[in-house]
KEKE-3310 file (N, C-alpha, C; in steps of 0.2 Angstrom, whole numbers, plus 5000, padded with zeros to 4 digits):
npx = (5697:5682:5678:5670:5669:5663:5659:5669:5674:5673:5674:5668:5656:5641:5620:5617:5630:5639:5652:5660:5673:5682:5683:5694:5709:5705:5695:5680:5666:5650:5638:5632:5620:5611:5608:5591:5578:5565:5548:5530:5517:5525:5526:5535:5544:5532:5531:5543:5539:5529:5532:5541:5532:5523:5530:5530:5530:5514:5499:5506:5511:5520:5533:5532:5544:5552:5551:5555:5567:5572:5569:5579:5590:5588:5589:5601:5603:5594:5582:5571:5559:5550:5536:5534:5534:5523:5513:5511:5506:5494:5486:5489:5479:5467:5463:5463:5452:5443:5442:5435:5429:5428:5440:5450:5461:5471:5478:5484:5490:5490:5503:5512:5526:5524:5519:5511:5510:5500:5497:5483:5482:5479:5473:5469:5476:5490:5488:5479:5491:5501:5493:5493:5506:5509:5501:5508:5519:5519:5513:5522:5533:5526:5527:5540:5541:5536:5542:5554:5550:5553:5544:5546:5548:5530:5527:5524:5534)
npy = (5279:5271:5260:5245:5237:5236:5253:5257:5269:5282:5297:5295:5300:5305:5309:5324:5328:5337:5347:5365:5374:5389:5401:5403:5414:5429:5422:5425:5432:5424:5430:5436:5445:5438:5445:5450:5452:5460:5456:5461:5455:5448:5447:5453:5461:5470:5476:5483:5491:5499:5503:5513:5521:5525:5535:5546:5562:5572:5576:5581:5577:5563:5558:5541:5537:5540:5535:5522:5525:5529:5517:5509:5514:5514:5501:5491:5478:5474:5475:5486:5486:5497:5493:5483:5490:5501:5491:5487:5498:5501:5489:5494:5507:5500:5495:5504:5510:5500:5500:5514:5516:5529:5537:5547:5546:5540:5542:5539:5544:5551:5563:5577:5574:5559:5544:5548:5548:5552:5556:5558:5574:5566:5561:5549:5542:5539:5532:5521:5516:5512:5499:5494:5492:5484:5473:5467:5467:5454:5446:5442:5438:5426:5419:5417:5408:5397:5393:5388:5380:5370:5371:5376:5386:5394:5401:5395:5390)
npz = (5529:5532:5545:5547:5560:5578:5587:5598:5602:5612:5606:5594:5582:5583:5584:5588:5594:5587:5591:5592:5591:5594:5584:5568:5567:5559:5554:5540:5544:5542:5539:5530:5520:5506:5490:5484:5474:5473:5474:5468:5480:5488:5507:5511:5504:5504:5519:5519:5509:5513:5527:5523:5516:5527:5535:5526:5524:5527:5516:5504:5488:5484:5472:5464:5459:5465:5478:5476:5473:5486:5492:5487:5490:5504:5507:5504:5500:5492:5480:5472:5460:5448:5446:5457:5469:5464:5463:5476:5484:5478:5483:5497:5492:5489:5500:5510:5505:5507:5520:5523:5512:5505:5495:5500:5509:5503:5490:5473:5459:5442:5438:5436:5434:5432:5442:5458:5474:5487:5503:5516:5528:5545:5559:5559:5546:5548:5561:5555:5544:5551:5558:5547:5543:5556:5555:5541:5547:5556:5546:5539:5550:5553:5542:5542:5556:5547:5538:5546:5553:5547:5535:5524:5510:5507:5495:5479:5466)
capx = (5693:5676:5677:5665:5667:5658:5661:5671:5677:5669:5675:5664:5649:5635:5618:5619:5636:5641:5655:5662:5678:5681:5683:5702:5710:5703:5689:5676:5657:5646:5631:5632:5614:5611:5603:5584:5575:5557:5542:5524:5513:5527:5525:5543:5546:5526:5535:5548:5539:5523:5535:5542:5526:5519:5534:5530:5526:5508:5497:5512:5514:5526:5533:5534:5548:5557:5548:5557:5572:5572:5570:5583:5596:5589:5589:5606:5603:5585:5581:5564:5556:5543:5530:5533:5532:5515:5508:5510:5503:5489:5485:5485:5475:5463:5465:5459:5444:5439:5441:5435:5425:5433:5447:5454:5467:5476:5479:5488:5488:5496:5507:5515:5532:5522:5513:5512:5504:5497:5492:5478:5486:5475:5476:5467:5481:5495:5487:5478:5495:5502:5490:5493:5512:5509:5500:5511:5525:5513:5512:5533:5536:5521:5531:5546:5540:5532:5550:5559:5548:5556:5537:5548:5542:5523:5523:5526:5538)
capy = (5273:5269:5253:5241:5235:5242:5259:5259:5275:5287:5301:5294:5305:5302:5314:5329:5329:5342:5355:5371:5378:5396:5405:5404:5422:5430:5419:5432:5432:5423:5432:5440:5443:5437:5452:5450:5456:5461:5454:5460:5453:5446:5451:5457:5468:5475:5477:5488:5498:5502:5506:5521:5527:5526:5540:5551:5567:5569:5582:5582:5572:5561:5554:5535:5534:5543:5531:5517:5527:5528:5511:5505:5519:5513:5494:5487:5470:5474:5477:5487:5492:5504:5491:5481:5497:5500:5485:5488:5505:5500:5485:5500:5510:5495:5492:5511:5511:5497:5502:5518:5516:5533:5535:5553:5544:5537:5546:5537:5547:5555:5569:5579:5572:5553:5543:5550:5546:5558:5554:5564:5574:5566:5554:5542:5539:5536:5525:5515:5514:5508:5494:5491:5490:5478:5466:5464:5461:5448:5441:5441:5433:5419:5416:5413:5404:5392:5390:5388:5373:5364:5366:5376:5391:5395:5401:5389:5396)
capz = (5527:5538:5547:5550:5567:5583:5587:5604:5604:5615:5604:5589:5581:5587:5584:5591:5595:5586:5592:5587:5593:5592:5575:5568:5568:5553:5549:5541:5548:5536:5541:5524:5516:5498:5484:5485:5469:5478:5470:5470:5486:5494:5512:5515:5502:5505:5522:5518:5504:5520:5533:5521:5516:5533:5539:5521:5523:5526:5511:5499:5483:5482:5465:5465:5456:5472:5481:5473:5475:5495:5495:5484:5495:5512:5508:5500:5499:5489:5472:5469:5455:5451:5447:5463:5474:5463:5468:5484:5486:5475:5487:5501:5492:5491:5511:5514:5502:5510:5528:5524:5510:5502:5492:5501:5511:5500:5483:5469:5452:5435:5442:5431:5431:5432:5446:5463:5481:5492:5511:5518:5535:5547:5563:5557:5541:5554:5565:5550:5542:5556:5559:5541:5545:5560:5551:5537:5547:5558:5540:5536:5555:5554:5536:5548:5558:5546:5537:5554:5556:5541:5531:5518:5508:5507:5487:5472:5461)
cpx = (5689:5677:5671:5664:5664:5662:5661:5673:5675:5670:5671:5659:5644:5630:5619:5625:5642:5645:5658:5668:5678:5685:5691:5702:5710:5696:5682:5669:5652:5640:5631:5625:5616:5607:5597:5583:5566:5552:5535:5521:5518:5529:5532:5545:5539:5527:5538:5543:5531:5526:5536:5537:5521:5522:5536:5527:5518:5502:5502:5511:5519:5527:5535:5541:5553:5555:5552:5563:5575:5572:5577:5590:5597:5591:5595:5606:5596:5586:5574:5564:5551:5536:5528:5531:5525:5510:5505:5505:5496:5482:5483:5481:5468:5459:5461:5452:5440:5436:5435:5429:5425:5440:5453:5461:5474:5476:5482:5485:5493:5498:5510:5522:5532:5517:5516:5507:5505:5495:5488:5481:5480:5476:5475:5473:5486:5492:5483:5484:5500:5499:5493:5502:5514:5506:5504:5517:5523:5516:5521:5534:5532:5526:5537:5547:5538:5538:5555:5558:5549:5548:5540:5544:5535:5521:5527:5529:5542)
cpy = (5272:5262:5251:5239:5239:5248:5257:5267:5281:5295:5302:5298:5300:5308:5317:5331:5331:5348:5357:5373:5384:5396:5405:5411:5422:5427:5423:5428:5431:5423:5439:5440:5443:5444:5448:5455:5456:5461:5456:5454:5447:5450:5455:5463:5474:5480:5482:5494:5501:5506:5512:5525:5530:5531:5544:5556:5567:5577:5585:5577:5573:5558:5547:5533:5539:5539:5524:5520:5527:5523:5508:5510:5514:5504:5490:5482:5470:5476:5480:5489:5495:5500:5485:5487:5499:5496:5486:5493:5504:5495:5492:5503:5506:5495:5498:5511:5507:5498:5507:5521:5526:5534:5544:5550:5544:5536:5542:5541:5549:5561:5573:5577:5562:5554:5546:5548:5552:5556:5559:5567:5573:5560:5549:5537:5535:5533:5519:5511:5509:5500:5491:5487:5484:5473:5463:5463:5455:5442:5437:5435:5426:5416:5411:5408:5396:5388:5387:5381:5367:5364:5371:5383:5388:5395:5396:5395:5393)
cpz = (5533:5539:5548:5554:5572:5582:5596:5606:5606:5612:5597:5587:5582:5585:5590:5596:5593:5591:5590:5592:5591:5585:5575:5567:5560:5547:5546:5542:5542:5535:5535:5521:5510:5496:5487:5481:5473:5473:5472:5474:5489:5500:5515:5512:5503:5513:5522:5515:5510:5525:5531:5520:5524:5536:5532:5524:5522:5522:5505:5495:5482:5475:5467:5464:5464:5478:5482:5473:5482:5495:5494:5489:5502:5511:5501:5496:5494:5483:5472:5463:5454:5451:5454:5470:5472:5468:5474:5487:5483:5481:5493:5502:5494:5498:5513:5511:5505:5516:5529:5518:5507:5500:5494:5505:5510:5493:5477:5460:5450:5439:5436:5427:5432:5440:5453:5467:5487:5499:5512:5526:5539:5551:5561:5550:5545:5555:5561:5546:5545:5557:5554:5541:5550:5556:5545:5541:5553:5553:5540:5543:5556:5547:5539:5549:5555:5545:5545:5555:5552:5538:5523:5515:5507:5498:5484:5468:5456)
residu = (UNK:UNK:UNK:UNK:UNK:UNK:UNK:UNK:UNK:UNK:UNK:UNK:UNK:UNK:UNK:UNK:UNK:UNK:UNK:UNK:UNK:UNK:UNK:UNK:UNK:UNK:UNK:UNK:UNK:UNK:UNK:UNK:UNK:UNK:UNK:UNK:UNK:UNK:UNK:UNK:UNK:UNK:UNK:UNK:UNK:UNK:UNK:UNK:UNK:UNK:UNK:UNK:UNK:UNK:UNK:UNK:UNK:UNK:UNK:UNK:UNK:UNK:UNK:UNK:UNK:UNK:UNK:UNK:UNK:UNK:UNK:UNK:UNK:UNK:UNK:UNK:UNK:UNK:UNK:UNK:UNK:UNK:UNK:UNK:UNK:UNK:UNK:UNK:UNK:UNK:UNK:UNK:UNK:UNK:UNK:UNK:UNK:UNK:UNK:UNK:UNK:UNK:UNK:UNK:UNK:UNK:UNK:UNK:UNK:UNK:UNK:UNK:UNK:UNK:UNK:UNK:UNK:UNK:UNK:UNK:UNK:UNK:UNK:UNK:UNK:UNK:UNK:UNK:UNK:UNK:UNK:UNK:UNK:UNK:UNK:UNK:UNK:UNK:UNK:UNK:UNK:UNK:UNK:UNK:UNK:UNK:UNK:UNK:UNK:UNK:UNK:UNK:UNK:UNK:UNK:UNK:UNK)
# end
């Protein structure tokens, strides 16, 4: 029961005067991530699916749907599917035609057994992909930051 007279009792909550004892024996670590279904042009999942293609094989078509497969292997906690992974590489391709004002780069087409992406071997791919990689994850940590600051996600949902 809360009383209502003063608070004498130097043991009383007060802010900031939270503490923590150590962990009882067996308490499990509840640094568990949730599933995460990956949405077109969110920065995290575009993240993900740029860093794999940035370390594909380079003069080789690859099929997306193996694309989309690598990821959901490398990343547990994620769910892609094929038209989130499009997106993304679509947006790439976008990113290179403009940079570059040609489309040899960065290939997306009908394949035989479906759609497939081709990189061009040439240094400029790497180190554009790269960039392409560092700004998006730029984008994902300013997201952080913004949440961190208590202003709450960015999209409306």
């Amino acid at each position: 029961m809360l009383s209502s007279g003063p608070v004498t009792d130097p043991r009383s909550a007060a802010p900031g005067g939270l503490r923590l004892g150590p962990p009882p024996p067996g308490l499990p670590d509840p640094n568990v991530s949730p599933p995460v279904v990956a949405e077109s042009g969110d920065a995290f999942a575009v993240l993900r699916v740029l860093e794999l293609v940035a370390r594909l094989e380079r003069d080789r078509p690859v099929l997306l749907d193996d694309i989309v497969a690598s990821l959901n292997a490398r990343y547990l906690d994620w769910a892609f599917d094929r038209a989130v992974v499009a997106d993304a590489l679509v947006g790439l391709q976008v990113n290179w035609m403009a940079d570059f004002r040609n489309a040899s780069g960065i290939v997306l087409e009908e394949g035989r057994y479906g759609p497939e992406l081709k990189l061009e071997e040439t240094a400029r791919v790497s180190a554009w992909l790269v960039g392409q990689v560092q700004r998006t994850a730029a984008e994902c940590r300013r997201q952080l930051a913004e949440f961190s600051r208590g202003d709450g996600p960015t999209r409306s949902g």
